[in-house]
Structures are given as structure tokens and as C-alpha cells.
PAGUVEX-169792 format. One record per residue: x, y, z of N, C-alpha, C in turn. Coordinates in steps of 0.05 Angstrom, whole numbers, plus 5000, padded with zeros to 4 digits. Layout:
SITE n_xx n_yy n_zz ca_xx ca_yy ca_zz c_xx c_yy c_zz
SITE    X    Y    Z     X     Y     Z    X    Y    Z
...
***
This chain:
SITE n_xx n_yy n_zz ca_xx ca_yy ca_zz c_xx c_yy c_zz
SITE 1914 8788 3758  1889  8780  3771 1894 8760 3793
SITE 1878 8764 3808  1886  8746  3835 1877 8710 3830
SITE 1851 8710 3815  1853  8678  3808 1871 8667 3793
SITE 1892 8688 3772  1913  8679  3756 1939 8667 3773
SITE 1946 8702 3797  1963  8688  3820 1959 8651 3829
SITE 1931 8656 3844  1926  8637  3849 1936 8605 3841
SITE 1931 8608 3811  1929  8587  3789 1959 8577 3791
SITE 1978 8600 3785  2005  8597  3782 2016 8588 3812
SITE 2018 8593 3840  2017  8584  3854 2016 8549 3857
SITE 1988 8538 3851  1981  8514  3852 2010 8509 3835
SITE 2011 8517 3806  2015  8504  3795 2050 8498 3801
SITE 2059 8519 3819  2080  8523  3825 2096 8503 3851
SITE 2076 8496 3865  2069  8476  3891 2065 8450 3877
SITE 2051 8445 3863  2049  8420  3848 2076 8407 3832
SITE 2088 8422 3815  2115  8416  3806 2139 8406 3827
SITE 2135 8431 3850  2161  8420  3862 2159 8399 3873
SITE 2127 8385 3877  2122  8367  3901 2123 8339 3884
SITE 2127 8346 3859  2127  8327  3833 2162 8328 3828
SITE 2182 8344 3830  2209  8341  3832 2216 8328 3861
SITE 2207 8336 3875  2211  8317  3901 2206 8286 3902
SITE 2174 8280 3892  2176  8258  3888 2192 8242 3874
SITE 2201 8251 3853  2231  8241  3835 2253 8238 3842
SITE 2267 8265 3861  2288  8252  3879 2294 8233 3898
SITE 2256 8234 3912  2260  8208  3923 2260 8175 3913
SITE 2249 8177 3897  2249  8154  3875 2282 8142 3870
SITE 2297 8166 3859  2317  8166  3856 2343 8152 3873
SITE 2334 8170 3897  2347  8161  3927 2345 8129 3935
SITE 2318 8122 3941  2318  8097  3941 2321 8080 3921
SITE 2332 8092 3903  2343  8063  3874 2313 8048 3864
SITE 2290 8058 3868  2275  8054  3850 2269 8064 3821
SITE 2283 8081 3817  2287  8090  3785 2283 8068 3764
SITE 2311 8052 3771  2322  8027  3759 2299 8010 3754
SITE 2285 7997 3775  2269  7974  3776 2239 7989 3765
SITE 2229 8007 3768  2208  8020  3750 2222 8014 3719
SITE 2240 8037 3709  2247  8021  3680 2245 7995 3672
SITE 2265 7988 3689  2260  7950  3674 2230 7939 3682
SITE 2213 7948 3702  2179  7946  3696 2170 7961 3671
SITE 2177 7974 3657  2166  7992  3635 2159 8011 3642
SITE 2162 8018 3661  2143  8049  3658 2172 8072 3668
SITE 2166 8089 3647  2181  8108  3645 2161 8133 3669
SITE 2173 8124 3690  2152  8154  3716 2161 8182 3708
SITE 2180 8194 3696  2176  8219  3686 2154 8235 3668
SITE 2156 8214 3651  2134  8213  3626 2094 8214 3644
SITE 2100 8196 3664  2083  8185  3679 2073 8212 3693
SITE 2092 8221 3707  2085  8255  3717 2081 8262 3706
SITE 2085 8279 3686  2081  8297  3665 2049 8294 3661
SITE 2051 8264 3650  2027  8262  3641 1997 8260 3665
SITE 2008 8253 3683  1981  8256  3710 1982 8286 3721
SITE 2006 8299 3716  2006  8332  3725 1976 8343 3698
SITE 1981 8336 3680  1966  8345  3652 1945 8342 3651
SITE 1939 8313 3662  1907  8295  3665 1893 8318 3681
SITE 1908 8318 3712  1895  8330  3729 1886 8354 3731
SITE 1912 8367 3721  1906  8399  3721 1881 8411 3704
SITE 1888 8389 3676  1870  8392  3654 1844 8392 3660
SITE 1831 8369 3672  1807  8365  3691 1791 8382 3705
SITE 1813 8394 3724  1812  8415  3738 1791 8448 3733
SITE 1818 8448 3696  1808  8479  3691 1793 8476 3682
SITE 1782 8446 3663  1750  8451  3656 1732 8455 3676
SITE 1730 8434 3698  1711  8436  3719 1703 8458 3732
SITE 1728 8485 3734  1730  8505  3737 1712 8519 3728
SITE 1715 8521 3684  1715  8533  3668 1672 8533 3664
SITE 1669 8505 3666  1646  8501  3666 1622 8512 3694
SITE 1625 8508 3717  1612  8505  3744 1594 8528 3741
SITE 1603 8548 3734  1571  8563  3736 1550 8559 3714
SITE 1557 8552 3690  1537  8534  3672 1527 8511 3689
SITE 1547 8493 3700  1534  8459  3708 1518 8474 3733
SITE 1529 8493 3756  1506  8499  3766 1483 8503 3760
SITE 1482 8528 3743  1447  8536  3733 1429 8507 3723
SITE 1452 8489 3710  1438  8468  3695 1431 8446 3711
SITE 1446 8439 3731  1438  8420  3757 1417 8426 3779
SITE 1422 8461 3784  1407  8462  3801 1383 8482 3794
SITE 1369 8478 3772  1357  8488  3758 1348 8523 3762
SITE 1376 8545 3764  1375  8570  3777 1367 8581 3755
SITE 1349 8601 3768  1333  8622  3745 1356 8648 3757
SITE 1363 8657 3738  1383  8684  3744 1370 8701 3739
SITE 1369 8733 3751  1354  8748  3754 1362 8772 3736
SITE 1343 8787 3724  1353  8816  3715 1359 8833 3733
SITE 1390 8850 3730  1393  8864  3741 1373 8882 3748
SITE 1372 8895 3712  1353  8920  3710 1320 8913 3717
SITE 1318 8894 3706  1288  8886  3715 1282 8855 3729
SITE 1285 8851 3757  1287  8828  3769 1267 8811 3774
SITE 1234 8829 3776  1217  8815  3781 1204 8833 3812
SITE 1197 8822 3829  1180  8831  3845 1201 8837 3864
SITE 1176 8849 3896  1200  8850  3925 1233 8844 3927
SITE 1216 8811 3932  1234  8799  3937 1266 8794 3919
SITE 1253 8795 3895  1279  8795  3876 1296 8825 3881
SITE 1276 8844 3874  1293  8870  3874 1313 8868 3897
SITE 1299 8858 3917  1319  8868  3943 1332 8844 3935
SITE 1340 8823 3940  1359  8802  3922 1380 8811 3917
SITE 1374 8826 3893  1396  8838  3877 1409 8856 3887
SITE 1396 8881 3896  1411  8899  3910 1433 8896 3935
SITE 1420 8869 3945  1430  8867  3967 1458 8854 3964
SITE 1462 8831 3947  1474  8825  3933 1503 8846 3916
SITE 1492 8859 3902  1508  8878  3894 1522 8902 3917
SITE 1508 8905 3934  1512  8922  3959 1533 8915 3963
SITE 1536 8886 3978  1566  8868  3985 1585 8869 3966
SITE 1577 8869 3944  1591  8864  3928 1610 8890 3924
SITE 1602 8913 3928  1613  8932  3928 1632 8939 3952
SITE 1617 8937 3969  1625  8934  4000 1654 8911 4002
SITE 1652 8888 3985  1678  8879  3991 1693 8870 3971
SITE 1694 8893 3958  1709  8906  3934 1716 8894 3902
SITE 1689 8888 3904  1692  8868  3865 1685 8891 3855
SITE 1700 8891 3832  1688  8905  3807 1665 8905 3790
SITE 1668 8877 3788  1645  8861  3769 1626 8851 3789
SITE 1588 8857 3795  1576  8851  3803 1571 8813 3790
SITE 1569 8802 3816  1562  8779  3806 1531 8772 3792
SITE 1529 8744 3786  1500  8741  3774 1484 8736 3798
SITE 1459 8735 3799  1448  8727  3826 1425 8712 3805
SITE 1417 8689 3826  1397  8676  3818 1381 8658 3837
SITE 1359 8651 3824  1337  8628  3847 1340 8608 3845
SITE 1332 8586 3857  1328  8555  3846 1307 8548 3864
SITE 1287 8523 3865  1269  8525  3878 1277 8507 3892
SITE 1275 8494 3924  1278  8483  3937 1271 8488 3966
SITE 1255 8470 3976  1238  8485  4010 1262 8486 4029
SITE 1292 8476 4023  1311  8479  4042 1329 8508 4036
SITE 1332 8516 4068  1338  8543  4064 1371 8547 4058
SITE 1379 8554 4040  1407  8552  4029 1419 8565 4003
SITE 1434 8573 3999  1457  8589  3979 1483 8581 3977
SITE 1498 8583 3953  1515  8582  3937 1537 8599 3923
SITE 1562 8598 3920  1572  8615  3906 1579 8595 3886
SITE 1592 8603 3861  1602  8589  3843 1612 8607 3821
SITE 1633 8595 3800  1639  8611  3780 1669 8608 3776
SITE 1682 8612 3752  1709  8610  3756 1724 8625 3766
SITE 1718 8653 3773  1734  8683  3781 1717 8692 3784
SITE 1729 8711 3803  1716  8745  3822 1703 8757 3795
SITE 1705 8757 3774  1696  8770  3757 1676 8753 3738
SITE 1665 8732 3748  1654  8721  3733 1637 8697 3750
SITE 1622 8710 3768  1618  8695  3796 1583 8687 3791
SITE 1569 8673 3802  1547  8666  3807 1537 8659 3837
SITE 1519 8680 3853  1509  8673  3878 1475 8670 3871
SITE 1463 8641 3885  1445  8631  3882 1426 8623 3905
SITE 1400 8628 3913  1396  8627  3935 1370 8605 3930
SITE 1363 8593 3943  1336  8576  3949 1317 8592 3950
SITE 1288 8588 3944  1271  8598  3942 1266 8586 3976
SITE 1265 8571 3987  1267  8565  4017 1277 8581 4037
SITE 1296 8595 4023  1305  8605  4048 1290 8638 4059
SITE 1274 8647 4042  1261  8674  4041 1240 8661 4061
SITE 1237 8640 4066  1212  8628  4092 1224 8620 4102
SITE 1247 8621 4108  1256  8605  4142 1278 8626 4154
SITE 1281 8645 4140  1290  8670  4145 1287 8703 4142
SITE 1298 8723 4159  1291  8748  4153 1317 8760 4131
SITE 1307 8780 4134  1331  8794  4111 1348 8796 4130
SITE 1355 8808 4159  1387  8818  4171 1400 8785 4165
SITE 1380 8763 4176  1393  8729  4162 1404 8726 4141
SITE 1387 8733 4115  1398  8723  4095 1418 8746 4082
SITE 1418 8761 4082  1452  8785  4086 1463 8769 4094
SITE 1467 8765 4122  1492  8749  4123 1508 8721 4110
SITE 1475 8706 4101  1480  8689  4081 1492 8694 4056
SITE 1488 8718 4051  1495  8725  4022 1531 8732 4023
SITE 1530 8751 4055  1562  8757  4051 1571 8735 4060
SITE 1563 8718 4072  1584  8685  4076 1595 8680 4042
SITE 1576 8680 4030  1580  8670  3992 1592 8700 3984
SITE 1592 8721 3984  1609  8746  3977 1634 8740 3993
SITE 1644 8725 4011  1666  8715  4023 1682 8701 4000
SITE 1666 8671 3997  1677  8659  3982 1679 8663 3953
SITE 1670 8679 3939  1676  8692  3914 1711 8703 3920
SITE 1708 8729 3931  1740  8744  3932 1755 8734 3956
SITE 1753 8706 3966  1776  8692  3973 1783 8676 3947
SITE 1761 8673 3934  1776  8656  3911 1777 8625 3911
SITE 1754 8624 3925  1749  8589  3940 1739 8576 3923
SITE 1722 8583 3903  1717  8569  3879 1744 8562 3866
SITE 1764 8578 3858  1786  8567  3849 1806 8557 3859
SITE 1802 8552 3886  1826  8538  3902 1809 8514 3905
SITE 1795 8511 3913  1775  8484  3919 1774 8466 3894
SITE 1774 8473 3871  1781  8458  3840 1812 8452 3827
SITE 1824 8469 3840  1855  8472  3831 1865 8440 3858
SITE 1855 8444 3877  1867  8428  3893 1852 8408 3894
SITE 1829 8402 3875  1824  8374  3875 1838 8357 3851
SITE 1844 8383 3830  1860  8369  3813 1885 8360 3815
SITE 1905 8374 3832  1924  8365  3854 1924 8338 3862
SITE 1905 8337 3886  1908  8312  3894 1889 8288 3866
SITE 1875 8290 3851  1874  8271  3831 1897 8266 3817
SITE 1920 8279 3812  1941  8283  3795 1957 8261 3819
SITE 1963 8265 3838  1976  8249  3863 1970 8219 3858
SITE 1946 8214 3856  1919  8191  3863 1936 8176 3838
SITE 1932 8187 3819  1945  8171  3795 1968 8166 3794
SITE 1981 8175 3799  2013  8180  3796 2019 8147 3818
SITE 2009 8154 3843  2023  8135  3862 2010 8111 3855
SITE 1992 8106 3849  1974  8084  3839 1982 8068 3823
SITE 1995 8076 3797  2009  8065  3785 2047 8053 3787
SITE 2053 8075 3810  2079  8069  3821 2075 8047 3839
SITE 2066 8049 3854  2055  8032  3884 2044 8004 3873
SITE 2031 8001 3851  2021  7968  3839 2042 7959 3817
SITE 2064 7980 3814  2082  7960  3791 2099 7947 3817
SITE 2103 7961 3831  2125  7946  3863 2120 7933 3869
SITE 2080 7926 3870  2073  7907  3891 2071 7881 3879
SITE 2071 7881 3849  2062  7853  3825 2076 7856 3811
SITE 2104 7870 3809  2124  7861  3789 2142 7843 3803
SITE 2147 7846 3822  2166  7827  3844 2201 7828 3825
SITE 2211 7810 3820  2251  7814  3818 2240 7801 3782
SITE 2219 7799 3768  2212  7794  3744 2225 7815 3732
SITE 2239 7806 3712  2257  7818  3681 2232 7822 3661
SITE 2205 7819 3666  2191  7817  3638 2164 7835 3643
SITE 2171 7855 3623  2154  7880  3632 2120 7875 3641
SITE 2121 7854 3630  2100  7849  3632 2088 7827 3653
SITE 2110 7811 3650  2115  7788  3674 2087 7771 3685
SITE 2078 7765 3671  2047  7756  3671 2027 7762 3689
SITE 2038 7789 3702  2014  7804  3716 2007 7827 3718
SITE 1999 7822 3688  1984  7847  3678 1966 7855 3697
SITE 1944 7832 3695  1914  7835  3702 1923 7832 3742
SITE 1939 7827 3748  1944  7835  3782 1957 7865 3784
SITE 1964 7873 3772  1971  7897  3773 1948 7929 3775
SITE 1933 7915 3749  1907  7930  3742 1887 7927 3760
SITE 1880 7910 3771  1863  7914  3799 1876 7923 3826
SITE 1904 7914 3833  1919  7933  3851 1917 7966 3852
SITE 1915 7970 3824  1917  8000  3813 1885 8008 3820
SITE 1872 8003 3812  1839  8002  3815 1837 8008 3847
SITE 1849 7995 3862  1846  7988  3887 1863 8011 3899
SITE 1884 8015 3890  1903  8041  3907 1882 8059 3892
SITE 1877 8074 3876  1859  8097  3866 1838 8099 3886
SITE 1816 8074 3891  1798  8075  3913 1806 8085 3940
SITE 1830 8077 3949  1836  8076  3982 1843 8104 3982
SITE 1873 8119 3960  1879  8138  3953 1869 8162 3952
SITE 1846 8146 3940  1829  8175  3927 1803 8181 3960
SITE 1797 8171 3966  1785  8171  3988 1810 8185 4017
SITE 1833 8181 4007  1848  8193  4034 1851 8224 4007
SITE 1856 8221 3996  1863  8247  3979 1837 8268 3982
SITE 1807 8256 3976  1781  8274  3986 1776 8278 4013
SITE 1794 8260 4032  1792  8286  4068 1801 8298 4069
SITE 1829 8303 4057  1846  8324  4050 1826 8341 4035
SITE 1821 8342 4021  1809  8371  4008 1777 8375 4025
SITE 1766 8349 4034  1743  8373  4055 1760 8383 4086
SITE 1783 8368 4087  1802  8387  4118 1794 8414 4106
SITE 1804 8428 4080  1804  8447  4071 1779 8461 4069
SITE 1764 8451 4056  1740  8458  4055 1720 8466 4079
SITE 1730 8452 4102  1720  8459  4134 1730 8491 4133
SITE 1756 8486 4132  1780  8513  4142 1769 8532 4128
SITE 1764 8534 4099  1750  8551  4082 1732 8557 4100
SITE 1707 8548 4105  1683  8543  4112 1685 8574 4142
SITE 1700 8570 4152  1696  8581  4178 1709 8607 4178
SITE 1733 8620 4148  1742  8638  4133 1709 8655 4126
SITE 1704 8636 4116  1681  8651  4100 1656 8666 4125
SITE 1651 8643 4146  1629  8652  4171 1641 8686 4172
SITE 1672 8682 4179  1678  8704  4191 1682 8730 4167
SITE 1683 8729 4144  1680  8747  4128 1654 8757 4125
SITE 1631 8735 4126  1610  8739  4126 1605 8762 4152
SITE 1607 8752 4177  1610  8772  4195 1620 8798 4193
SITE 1645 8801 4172  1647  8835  4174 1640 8849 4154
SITE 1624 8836 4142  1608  8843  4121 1568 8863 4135
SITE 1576 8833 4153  1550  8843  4162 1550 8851 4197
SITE 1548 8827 4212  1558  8831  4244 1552 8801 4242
SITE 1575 8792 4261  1571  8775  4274 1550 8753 4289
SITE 1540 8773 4307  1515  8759  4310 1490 8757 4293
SITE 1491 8772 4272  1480  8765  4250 1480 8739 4229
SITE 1509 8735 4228  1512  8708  4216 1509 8683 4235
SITE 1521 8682 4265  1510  8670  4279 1479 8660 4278
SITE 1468 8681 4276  1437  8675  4278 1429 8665 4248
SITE 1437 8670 4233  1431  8660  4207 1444 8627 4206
SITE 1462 8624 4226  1469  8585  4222 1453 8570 4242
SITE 1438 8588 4266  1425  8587  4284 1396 8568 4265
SITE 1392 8592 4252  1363  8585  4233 1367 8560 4217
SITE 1397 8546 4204  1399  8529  4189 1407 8505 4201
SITE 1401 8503 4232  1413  8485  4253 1390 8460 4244
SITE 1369 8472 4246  1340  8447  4238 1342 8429 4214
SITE 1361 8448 4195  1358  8435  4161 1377 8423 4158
SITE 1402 8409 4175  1433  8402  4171 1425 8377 4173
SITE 1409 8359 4186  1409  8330  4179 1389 8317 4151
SITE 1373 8337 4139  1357  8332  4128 1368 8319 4090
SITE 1360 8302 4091  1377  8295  4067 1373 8302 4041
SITE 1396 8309 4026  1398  8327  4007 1408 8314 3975
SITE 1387 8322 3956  1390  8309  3921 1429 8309 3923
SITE 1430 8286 3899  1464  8287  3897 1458 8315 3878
SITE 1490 8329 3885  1494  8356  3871 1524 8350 3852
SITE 1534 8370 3836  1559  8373  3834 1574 8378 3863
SITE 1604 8369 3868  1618  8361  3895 1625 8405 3887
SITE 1632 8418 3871  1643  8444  3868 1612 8459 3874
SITE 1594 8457 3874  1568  8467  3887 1568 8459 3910
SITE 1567 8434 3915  1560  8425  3938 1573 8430 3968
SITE 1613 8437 3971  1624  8439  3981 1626 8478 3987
SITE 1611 8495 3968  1608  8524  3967 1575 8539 3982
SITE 1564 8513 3991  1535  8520  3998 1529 8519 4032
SITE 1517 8538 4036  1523  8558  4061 1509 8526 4079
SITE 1494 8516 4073  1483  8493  4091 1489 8460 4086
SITE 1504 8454 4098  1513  8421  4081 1517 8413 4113
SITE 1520 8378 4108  1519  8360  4132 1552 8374 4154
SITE 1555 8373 4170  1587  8369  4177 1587 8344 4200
SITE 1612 8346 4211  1624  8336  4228 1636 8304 4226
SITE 1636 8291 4199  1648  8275  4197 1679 8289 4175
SITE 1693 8263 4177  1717  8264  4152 1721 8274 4138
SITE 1696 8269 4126  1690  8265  4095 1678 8289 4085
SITE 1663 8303 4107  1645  8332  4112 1650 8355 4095
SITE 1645 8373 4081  1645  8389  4068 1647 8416 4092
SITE 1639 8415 4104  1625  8433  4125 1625 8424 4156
SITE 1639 8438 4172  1645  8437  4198 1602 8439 4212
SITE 1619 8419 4242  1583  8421  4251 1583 8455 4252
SITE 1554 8454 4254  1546  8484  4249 1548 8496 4283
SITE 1543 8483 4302  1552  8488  4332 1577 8494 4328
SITE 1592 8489 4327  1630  8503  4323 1628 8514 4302
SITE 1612 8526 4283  1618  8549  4274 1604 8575 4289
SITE 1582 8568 4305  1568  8586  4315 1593 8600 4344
SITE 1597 8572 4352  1626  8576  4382 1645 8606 4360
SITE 1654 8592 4342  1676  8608  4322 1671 8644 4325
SITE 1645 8643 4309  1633  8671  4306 1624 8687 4334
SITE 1616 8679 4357  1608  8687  4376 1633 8697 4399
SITE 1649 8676 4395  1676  8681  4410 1694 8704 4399
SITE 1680 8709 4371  1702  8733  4359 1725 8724 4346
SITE 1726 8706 4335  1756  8683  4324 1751 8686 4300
SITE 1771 8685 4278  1764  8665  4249 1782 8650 4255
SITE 1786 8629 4220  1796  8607  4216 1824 8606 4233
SITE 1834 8622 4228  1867  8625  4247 1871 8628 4269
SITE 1841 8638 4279  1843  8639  4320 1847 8669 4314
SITE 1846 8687 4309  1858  8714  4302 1828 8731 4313
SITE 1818 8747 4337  1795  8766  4337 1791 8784 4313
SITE 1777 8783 4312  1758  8795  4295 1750 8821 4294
SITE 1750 8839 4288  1735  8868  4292 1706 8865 4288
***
């Protein structure tokens, strides 16, 4: 299965980048002076590779539950969905879904909200959840929200739900690891005593690298999350056309400053309308994605059919 690939990959990238860090450790003769601080950093990896990863597959394992339950989504019957608007929902939904080659139709569902916007979520291609605002059926037509839907039928079978969780557990696994390396160097100084009476300077150093860390470790994963972001426009596009999805970010140009309930960050970073153009951004400004799609480019610079 391709989210299993996936999985093993990370997990494959993560180790060696975790033997690397050891040889460098090594190299510079910090081995030594970590021991005589107490802390055994092998043990230390192991155990922040475990924390993280561990973290990871729940957050994974859970997200289409914490979705429905955060964002209060009514999921729809296939066989019997409800009125118009649902039926076509579904079908339309499933259409793509066929069209870009899942097996397993995903779940589709509503949530109420006057902002026009959708979601993918779920741990695997086979076990997916697309969710749409009750908003967005009024601030858009159907050739619009198709393309909305195959932007989120993008990110299902790229598998962005599970690279986007896998790689935050990554860099949390990092966050810890150096945090604790980086504050025994800075407050153990040429002290013989593991403890060396700075405990409690150490523990707020550590507090303090986690903050700075973890904040350079989450631009790193929305860099990604942009790059995702403009993968997906363009899948969305050959799903549907181009200027179709264009016009559908066209329509969501009005709703991008408008401020939005805190969500889960694995919803929030998968939803077709979020702030961009800072750092920290989940989502590239919606003007350069519109440049993206119109010029005929995806993420790679590569034309497009």
C-alpha cells in the first residue's frame, strides 16, 4: 500500500538522519562530555525517535474522528444522502474518486459554517474523509466546487494526510532530541557532577530551545505544506480544468483574511481556504496560486496538460 511505502520511507529518512547525528557527536568528541553529564544520547534517540513517531501514528490514526468531532461534520449516506444538494455531493465526490483511481470511495460530509471551504482528512487512500461547508454551496457554483472537491481528491492519493503527520512527528522527534543535547552543553560547563547544581538552568534552557526549535521546526513543515498546497491546485486542475480551479480560488479570494475558530493544525493545514503568505502559513497567498494554475505550472514548474 502506498501509505505503508510512505510510512517506511519516513521512517527510513529519520534513522539515518538520527545515525548521522551520532557520528557527528562522535566526531567532535562530544560523546565523552554528554556521558560524564549523564545522559546516555543513544538511549535519548531511540527514545525521542519513539515519542515522536508514536505521537505521530496516533494523530494520524485518530484525525478523521477528531475531525467529525471538532468540526462538527454530519457525514452523508451514500445510499440515501438527503436532498439536491447532498445527492450531487456525493456523486460528485465519488465521480473523482473514481476518476483518480481509489478503490475505496471516501466518506463525504457537511459541517455548518457561512465560510466557503473543504477538507480532506483520514489516515489512508482507503479510509479518507472529504468535508465541505455548508457555505460554500452559496458562494459558489458546482463547475467551482468540483474543483474544490478534486483539489481534496488530490490530497487524499498524494497521501498528504500522511506525509503532513509523519513529518511533523519527524521534526518533534528533532525538537526533543537537540533540546536536551544543546542545554546539557550550555549549563553543564567542565563540571564532573551530573548534576552540577544546574538542574533547574538546564530545564528552562531546554523549555526555551523546544520554543525557538519548535517554531523553526513548524516553518519547515508549512514550507511543505505551501509545496503540497500548489501539488494539489494542480491535480485539482486535471481533474477538472484549470480555469476551473482558478476560478474556484478566485471565489475564495474575499474569505482569506477573515478570521477563523482554532481547528486541529492536521485539518487545518488540508483545507482548500486558509490565511497564506507568511512563514508560518499553511497555505501560499491565493494570488500565486491562481499565477501557478493559469500559467499551466505545478509545484515543480513542470506544464501541465
Amino acid at each position: 500500500m502506498m501509505w505503508l511505502r510512505r510510512i517506511g520511507l519516513f521512517l527510513i529518512v529519520n534513522l539515518l538522519v538520527m545515525v548521522t547525528i551520532n557520528v557527528l557527536i562522535h566526531l567532535l568528541g562530544l560523546d565523552g562530555f554528554l556521558y560524564r553529564s549523564g545522559m546516555d544520547y543513544p538511549s535519548l534517540m531511540v527514545f525521542c525517535l519513539v515519542w515522536g513517531m508514536g505521537g505521530a501514528f496516533f494523530s494520524l490514526m485518530i484525525s478523521r474522528w477528531m475531525a467529525k468531532a471538532s468540526m462538527g461534520v454530519q457525514v452523508l449516506d451514500p445510499q440515501n444522502p438527503g436532498g439536491a444538494e447532498e445527492r450531487w455531493l456525493v456523486g460528485t465526490v465519488h465521480g473523482l474518486a473514481q476518476k483518480a483511481g481509489l478503490s475505496t470511495m471516501p466518506e463525504v460530509g457537511i459541517y455548518q459554517s457561512p465560510d466557503p471551504n473543504a477538507f480532506a482528512t483520514g489516515p489512508g487512500r482507503d479510509s479518507a474523509l472529504v468535508a465541505v461547508s455548508s457555505g460554500l454551496f452559496n458562494a459558489m457554483n458546482h463547475e467551482q466546487i468540483e474543483s474544490v472537491l478534486g483539489h481534496e481528491m488530490t490530497h487524499i492519493t498524494n497521501g498528504d494526510m500522511v506525509t503532513m503527520t509523519l513529518l511533523q512527528g519527524v521534526v518533534n522527534s528533532f525538537v526533543f532530541f537537540l533540546s536536551w543535547v544543546i542545554s546539557i552543553l550550555l549549563t553543564q560547563g567542565n563540571s564532573n557532577d551530573r548534576r552540577g547544581g544546574n538542574f533547574m538552568a538546564q530545564y528552562f534552557v531546554r523549555q526555551l530551545l523546544q520554543i525557538v526549535l519548535g517554531f523553526l521546526g513548524f516553518a519547515v513543515v508549512m514550507w511543505f505544506s505551501r509545496w503540497r498546497e500548489y501539488r494539489a491546485d494542480a491535480g485539482g486542475g486535471r481533474l477538472t480544468s484549470r480555469h476551473k480551479m482558478a476560478d474556484a480560488l478566485r471565489a475564495l479570494q474575499r474569505y482569506v483574511d477573515r478570521p477563523k475558530p482554532a481547528e486541529p493544525a492536521s485539518v487545518a493545514t488540508l483545507k482548500i481556504s486558509a490565511p497564506g503568505g507568511s512563514l508560518f502559513a499553511s497555505h501560499p497567498p491565493l494570488a500565486e496560486r491562481i499565477a501557478r494554475l493559469e500559467s499551466g505550472s505545478d509545484s515543480t514548474g513542470v506544464i501541465s496538460s
